[in-house]
N, C-alpha and C positions, 0 to 999 in steps of 0.2 A: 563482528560488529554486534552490539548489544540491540537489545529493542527501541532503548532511549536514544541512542545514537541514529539507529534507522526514524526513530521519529523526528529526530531535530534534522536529518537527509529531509524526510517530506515537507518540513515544512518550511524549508529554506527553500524548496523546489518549486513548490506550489501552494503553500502559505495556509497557516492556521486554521483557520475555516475548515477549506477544503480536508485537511488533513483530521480535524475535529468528526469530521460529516463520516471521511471514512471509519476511524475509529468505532463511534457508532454502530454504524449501521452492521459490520463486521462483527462487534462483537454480539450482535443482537441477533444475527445470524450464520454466517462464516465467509471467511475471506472472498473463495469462492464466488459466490452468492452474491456478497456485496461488490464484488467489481463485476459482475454482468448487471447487476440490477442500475449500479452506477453509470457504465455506459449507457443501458437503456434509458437511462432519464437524461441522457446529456452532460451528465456532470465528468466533465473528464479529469479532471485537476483532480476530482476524488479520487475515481480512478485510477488513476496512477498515483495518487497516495495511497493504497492499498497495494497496487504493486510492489513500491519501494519498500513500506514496512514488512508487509508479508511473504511476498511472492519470492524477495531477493534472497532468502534468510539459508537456504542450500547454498546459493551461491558464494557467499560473505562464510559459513560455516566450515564449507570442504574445497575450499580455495579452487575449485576446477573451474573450467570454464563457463560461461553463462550459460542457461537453460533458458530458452525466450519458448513461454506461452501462446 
């Protein structure tokens, strides 16, 4: 699955915005980073848009089973 594709996953998921916020803030720091900082403020739709784009990308690439964080 490409990055484009995992992006348009998030934002069918949990919607523009959300999906926007994560992008940001991710690249401004690392994925990482932005999903802890993401739950600490409550945004969870971000967070988990950051999951999907980022977190999935082993699992979608080496077809094995999911790796849950």
């Amino acid at each position: 699955m490409t990055r484009k594709e995992r992006i348009q996953e998030a934002i069918e998921a949990v919607g523009a915005e959300a999906v926007n916020l994560a992008i940001t803030l991710a690249e401004v720091s690392d994925p990482d980073g932005a999903y802890t900082h993401l739950q600490d403020m409550g945004e969870f739709e971000a967070a988990e848009a950051v999951e999907i784009i980022y977190f999935n990308i082993w699992t979608e690439t080496t077809k094995k089973s999911k790796i849950y964080l």
